[in-house]
MDAnalysis code that builds the backbone (N, CA, C; Angstrom):
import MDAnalysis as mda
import numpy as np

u = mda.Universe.empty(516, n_residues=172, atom_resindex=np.repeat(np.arange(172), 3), trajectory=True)
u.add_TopologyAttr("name", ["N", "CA", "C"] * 172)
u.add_TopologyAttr("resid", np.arange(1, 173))
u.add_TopologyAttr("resname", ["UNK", "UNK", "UNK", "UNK", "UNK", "UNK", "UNK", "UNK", "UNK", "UNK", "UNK", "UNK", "UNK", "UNK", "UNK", "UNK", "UNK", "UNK", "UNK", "UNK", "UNK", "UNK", "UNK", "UNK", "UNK", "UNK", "UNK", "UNK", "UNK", "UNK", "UNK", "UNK", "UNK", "UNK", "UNK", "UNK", "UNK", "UNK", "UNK", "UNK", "UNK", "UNK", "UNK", "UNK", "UNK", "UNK", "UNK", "UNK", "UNK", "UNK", "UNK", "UNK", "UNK", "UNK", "UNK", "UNK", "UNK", "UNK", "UNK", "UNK", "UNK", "UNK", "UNK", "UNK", "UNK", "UNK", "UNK", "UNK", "UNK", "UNK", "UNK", "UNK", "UNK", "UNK", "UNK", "UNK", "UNK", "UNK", "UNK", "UNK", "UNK", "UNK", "UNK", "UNK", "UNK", "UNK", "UNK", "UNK", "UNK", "UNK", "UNK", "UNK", "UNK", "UNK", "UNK", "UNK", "UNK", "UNK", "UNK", "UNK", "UNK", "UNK", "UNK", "UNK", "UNK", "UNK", "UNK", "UNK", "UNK", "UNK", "UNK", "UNK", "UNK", "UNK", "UNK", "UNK", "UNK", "UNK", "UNK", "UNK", "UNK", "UNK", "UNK", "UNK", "UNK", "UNK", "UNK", "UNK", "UNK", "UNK", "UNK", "UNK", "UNK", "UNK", "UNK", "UNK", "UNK", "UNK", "UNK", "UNK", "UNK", "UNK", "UNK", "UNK", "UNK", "UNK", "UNK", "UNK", "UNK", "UNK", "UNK", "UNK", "UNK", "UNK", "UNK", "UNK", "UNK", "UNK", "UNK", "UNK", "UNK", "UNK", "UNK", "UNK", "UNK", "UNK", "UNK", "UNK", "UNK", "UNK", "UNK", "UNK"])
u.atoms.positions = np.array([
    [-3.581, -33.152, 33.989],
    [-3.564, -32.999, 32.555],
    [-3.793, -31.526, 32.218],
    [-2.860, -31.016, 31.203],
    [-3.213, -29.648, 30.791],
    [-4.258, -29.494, 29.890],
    [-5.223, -28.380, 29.755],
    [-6.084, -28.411, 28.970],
    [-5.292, -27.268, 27.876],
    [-6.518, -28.095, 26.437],
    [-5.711, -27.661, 25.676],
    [-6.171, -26.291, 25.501],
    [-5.207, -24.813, 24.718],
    [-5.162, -23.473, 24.442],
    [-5.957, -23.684, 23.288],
    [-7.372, -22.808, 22.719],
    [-7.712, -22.510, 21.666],
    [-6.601, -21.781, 20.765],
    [-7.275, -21.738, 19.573],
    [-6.286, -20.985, 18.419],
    [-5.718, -19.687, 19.066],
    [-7.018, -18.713, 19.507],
    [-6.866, -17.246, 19.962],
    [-5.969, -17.174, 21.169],
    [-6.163, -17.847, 21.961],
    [-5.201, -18.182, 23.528],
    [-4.370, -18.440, 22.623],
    [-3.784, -19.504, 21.864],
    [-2.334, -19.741, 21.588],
    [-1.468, -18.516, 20.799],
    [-2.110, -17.587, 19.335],
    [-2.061, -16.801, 19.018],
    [-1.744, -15.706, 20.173],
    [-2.556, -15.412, 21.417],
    [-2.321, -14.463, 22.780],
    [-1.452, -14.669, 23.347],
    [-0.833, -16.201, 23.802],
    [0.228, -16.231, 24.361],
    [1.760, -16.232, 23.645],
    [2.006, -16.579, 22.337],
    [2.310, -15.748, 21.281],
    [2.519, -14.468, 21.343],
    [1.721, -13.801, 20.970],
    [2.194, -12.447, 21.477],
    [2.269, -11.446, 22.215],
    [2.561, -12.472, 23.690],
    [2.928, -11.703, 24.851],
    [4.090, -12.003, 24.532],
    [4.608, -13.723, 24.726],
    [5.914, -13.842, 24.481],
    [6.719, -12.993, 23.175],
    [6.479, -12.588, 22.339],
    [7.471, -11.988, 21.445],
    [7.349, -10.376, 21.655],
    [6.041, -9.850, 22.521],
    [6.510, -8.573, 23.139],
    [7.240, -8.881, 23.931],
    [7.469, -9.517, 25.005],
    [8.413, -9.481, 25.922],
    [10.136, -9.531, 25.428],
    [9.982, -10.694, 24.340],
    [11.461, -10.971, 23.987],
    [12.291, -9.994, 22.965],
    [11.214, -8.758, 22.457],
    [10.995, -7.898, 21.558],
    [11.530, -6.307, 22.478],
    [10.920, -6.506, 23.532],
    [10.487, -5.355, 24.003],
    [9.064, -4.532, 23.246],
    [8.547, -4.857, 22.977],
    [7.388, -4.804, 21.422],
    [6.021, -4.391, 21.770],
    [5.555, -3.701, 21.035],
    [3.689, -3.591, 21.601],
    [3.544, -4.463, 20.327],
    [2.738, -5.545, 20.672],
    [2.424, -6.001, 18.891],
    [0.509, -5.823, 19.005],
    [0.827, -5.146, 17.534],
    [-0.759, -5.257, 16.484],
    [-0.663, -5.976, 15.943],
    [-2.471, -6.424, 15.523],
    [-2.655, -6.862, 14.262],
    [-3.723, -6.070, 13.518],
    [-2.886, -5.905, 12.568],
    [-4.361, -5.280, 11.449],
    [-4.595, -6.113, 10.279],
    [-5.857, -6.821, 10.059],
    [-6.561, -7.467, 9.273],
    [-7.516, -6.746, 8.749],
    [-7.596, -6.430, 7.497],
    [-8.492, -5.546, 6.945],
    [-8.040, -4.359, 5.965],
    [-9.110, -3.745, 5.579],
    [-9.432, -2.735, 4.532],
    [-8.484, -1.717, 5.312],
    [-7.791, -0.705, 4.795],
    [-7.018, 0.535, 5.400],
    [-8.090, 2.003, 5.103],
    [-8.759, 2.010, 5.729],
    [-9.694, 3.274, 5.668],
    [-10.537, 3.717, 7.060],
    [-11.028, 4.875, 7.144],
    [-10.810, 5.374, 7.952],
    [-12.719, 4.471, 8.389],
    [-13.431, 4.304, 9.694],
    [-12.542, 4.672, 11.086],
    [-11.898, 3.975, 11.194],
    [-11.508, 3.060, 10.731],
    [-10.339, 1.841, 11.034],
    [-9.556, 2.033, 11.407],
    [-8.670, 3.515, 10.640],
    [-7.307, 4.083, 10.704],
    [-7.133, 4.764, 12.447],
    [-8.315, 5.522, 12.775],
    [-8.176, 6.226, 14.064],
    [-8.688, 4.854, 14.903],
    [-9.007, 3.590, 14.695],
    [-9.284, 2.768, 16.049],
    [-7.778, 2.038, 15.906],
    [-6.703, 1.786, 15.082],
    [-5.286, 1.325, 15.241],
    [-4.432, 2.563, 16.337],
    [-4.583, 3.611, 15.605],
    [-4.462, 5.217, 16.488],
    [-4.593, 4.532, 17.772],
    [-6.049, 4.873, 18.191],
    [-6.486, 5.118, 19.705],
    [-5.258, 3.732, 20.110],
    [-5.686, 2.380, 19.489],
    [-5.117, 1.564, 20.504],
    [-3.651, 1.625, 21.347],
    [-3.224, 1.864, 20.108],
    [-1.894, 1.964, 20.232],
    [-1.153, 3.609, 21.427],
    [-2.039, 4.334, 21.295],
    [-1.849, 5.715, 22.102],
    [-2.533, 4.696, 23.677],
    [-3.446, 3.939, 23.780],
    [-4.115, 3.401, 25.140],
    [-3.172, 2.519, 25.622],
    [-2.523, 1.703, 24.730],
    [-1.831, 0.007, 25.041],
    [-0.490, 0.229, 25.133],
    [0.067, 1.212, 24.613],
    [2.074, 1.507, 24.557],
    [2.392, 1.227, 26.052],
    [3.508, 0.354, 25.745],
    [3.827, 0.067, 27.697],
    [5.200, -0.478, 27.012],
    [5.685, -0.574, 25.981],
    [7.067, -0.811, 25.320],
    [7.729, 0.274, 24.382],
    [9.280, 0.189, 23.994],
    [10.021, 1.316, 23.433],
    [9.563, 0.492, 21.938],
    [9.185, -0.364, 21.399],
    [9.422, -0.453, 20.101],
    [7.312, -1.406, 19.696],
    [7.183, -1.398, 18.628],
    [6.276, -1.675, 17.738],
    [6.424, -2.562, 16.531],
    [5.716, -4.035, 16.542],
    [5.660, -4.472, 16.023],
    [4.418, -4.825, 15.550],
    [3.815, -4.709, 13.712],
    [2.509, -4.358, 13.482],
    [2.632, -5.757, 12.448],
    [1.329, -6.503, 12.672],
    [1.299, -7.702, 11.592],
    [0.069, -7.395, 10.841],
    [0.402, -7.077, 9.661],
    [-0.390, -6.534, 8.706],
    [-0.693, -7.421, 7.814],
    [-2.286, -7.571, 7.341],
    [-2.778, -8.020, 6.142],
    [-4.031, -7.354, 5.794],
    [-3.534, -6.610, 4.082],
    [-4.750, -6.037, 3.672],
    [-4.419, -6.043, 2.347],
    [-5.353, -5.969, 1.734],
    [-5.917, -5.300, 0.283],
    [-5.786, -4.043, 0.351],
    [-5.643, -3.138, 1.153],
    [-5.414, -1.918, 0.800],
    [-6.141, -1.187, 1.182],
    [-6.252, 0.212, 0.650],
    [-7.071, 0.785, 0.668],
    [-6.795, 2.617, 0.555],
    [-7.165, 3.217, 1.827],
    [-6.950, 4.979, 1.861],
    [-5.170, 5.537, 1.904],
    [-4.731, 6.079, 0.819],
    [-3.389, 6.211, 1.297],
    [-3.110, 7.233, 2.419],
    [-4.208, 7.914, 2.361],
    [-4.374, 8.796, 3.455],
    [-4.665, 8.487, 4.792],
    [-5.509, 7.302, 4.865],
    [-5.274, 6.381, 6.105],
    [-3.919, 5.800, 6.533],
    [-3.289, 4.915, 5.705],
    [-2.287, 4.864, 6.069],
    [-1.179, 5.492, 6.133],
    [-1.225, 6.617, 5.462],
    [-0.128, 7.667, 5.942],
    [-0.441, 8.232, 7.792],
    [-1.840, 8.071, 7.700],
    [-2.012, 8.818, 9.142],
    [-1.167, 7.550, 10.139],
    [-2.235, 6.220, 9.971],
    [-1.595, 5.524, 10.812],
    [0.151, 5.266, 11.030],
    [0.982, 5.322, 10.216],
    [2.249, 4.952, 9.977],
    [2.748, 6.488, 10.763],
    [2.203, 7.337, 10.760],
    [2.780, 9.062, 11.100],
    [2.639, 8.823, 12.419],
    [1.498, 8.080, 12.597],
    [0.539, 8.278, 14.150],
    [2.109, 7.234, 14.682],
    [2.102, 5.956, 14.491],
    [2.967, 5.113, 15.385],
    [4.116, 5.332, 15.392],
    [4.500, 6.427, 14.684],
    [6.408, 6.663, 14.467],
    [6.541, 7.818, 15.078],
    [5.260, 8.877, 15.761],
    [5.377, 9.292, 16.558],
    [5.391, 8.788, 17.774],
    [4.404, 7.875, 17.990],
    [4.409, 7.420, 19.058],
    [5.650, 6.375, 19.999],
    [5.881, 5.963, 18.974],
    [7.228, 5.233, 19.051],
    [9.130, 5.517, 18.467],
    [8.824, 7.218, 18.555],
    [10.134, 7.724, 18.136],
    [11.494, 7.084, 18.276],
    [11.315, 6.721, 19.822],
    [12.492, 6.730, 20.382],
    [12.779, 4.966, 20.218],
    [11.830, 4.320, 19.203],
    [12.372, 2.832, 19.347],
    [12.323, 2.765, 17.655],
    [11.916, 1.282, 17.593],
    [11.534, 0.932, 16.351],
    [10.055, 0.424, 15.902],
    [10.231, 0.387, 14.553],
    [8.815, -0.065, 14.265],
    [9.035, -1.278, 13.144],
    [8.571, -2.525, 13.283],
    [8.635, -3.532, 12.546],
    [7.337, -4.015, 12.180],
    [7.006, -4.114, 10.320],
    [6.120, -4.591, 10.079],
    [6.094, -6.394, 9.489],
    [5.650, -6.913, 10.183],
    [5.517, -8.418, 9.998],
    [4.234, -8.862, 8.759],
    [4.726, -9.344, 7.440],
    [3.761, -9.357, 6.514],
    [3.798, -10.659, 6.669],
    [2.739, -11.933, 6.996],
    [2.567, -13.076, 7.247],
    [2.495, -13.572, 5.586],
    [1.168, -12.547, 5.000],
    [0.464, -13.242, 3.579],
    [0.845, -12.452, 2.568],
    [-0.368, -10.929, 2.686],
    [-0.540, -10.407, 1.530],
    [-0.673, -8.812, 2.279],
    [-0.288, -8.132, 0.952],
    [-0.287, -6.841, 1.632],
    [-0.401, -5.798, 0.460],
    [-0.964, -5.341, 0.209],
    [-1.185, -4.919, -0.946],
    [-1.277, -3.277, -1.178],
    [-1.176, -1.990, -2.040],
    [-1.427, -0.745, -2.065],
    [-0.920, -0.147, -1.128],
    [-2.219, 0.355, -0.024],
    [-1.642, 1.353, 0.942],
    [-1.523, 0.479, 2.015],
    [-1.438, -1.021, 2.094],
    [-0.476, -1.820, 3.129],
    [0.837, -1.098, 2.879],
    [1.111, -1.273, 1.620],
    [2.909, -1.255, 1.343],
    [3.238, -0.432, 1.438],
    [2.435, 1.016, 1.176],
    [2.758, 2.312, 1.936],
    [3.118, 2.214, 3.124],
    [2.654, 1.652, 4.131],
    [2.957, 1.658, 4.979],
    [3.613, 0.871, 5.801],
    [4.015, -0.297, 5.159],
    [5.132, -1.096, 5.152],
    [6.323, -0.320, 4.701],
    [6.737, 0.312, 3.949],
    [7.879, 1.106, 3.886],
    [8.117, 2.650, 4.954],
    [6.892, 2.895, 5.627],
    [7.090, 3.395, 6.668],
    [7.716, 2.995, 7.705],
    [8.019, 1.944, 7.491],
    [8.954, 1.187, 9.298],
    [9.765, 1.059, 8.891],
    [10.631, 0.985, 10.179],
    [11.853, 0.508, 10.247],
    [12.039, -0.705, 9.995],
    [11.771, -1.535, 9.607],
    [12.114, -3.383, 9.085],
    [10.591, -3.517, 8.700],
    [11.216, -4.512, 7.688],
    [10.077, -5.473, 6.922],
    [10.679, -7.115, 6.845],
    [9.584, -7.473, 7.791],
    [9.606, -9.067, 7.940],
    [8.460, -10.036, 6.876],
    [8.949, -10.286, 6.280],
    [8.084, -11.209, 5.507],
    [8.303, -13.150, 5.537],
    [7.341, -13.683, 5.370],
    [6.918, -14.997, 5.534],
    [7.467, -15.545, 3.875],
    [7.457, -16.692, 3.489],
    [7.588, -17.460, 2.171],
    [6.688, -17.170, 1.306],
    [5.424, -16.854, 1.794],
    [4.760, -16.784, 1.194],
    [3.952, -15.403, 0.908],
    [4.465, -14.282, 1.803],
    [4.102, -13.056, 1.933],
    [4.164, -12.186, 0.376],
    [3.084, -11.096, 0.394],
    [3.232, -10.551, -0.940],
    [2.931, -8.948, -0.747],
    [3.828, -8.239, -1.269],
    [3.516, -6.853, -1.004],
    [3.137, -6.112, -2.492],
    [2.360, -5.793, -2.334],
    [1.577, -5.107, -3.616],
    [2.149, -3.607, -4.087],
    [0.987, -3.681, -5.190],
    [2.121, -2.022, -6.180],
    [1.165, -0.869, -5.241],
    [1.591, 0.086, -5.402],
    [0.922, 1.333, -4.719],
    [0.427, 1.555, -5.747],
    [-1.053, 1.594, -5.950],
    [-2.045, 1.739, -6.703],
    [-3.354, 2.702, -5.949],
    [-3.191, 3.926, -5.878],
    [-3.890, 4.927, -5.409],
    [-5.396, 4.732, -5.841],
    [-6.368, 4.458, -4.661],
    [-7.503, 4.753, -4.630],
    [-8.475, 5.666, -4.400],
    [-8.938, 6.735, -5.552],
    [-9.714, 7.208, -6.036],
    [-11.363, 7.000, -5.632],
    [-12.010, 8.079, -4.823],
    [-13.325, 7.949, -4.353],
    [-14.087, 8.500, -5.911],
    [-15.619, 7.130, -6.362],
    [-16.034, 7.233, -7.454],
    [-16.596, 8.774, -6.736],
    [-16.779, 9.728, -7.537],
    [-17.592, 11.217, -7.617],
    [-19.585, 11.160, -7.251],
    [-19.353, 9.924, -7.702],
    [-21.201, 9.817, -7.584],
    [-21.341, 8.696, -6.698],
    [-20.264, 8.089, -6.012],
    [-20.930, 6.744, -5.597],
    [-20.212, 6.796, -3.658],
    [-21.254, 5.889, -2.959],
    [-20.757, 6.345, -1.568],
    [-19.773, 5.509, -1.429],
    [-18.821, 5.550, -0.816],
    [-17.879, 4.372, -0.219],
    [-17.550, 3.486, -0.854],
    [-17.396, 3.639, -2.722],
    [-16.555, 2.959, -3.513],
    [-15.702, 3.834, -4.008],
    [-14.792, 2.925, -4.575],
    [-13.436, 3.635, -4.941],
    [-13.106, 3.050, -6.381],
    [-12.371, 3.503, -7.314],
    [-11.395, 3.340, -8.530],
    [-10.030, 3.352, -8.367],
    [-9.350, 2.795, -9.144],
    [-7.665, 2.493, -9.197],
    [-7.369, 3.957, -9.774],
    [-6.448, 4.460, -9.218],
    [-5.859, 5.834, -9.771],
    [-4.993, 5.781, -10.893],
    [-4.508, 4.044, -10.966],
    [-3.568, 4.094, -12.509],
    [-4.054, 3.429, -13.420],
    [-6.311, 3.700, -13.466],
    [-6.493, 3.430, -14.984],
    [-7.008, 4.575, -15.546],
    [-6.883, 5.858, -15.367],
    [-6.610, 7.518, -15.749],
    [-5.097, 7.373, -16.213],
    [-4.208, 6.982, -15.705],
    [-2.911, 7.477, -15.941],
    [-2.696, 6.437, -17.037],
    [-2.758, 5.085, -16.807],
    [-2.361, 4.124, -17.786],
    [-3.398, 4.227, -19.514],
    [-4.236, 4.913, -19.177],
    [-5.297, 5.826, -20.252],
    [-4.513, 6.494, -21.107],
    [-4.479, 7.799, -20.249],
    [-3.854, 8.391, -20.842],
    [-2.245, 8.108, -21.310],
    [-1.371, 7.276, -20.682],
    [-0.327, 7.211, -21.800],
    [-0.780, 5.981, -22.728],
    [-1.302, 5.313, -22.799],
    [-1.578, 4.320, -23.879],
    [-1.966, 5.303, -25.025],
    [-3.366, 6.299, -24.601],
    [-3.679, 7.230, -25.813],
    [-2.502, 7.930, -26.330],
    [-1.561, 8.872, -25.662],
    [-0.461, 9.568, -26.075],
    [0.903, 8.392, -26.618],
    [0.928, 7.589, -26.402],
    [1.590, 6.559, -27.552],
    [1.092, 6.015, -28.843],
    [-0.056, 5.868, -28.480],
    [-1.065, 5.487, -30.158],
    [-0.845, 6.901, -30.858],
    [-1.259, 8.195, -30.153],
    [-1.409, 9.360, -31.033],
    [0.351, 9.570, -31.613],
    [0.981, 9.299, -30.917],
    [2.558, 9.535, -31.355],
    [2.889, 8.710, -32.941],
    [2.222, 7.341, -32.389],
    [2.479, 6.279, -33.739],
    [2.093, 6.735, -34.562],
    [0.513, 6.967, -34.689],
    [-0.378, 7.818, -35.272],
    [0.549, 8.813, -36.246],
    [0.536, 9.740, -35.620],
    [1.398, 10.661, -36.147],
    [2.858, 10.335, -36.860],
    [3.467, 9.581, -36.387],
    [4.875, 9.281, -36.998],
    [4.205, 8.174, -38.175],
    [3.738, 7.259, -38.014],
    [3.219, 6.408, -39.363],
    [2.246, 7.693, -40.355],
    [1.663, 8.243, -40.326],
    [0.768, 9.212, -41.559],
    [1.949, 10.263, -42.215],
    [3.098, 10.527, -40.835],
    [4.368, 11.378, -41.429],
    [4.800, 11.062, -42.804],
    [5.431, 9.752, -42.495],
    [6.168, 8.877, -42.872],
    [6.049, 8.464, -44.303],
    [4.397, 8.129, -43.872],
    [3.983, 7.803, -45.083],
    [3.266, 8.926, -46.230],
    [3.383, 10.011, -45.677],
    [3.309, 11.277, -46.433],
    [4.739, 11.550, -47.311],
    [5.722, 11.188, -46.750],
    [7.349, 12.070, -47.124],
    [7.726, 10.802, -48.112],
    [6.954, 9.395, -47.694],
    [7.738, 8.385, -48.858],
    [6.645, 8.468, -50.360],
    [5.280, 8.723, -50.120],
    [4.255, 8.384, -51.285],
    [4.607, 9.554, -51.768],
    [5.430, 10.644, -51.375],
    [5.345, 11.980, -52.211],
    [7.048, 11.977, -52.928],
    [7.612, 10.954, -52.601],
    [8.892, 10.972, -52.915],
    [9.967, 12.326, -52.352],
    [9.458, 12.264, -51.273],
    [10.235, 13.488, -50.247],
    [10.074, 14.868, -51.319],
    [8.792, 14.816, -51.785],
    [8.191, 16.405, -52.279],
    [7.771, 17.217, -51.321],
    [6.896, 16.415, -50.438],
    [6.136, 17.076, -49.388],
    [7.301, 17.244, -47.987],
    [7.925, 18.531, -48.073],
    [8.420, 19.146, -46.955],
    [8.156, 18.017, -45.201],
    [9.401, 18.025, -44.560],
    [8.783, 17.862, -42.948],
    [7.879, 18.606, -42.453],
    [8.081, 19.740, -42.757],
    [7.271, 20.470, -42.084],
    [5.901, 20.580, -42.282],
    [5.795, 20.706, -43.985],
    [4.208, 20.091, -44.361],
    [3.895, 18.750, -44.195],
    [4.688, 17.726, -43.828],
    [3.820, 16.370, -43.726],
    [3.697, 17.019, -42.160],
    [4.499, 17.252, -41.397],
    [4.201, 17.042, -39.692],
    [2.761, 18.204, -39.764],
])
């Protein structure tokens, strides 16, 4: 009788077989994209390469775009001369998708989701938290559209209550 493979053994033998049928080094990265994280994907992949091509199964929330620019720079050097395929099972979000558009193919599942690039911002006073970089930007144009309305409604209504007495140039 065969005994049965745990999850991790079955998952392992898994992906020997699809390096082999691949030619493939396969990762997995589960997790936050920030650094040391970013240089322990690095090291592995510079220790473990024994194939022409790379296949990386990614799931994250995101995180350093600067991490993942390193990592995605780091494996497309390392793997010039092949390819690089990122396998999105679930979710992938920010500087996942950065670096999902760094490879050469994107494999996604039914249910896989790749997120907006939403740049994370280290808070100034706080250790090892971060802010969304597009609620400064989405700020500021919400304010510079109100001030526009602003301005075009008080125009407007300067040049009609004056019965077009008051000049453009003096209502603006």
């Amino acid at each position: 009788m065969k005994a049965k493979l745990n999850p991790v053994d079955s998952i392992r033998t898994l992906a020997h077989e699809v390096s082999r049928g691949c030619e493939a080094d396969v990762y997995l990265y589960s997790g936050g994209i920030d650094e040391p994280f970013d240089y322990g994907l690095i090291g592995k992949a510079k220790k473990h390469k024994a194939h022409p091509n790379a296949i990386l199964i990614l799931i994250t929330n995101g995180g350093s775009a600067d991490s993942a620019y390193r990592m995605m720079r780091s494996l497309r050097a390392l793997y010039e001369d092949g390819k690089i395929t990122v396998f999105i099972p679930a979710f992938c979000k920010s500087a996942g998708t950065l670096m999902a558009i760094g490879s050469d193919e994107i494999v996604m599942a039914d249910i896989s989701e790749l997120g907006p690039l939403d740049v994370q911002l280290r808070k100034p006073d706080e250790v090892g938290e971060y802010s969304s970089g597009l609620t400064p930007l989405q700020a500021l144009s919400a304010l510079r559209a109100e001030a526009f309305n602003c301005f075009e409604q008080h125009f407007l209504t300067l040049r009609e209550k004056s019965g077009r007495q008051i000049t453009a140039k003096t209502a603006a």
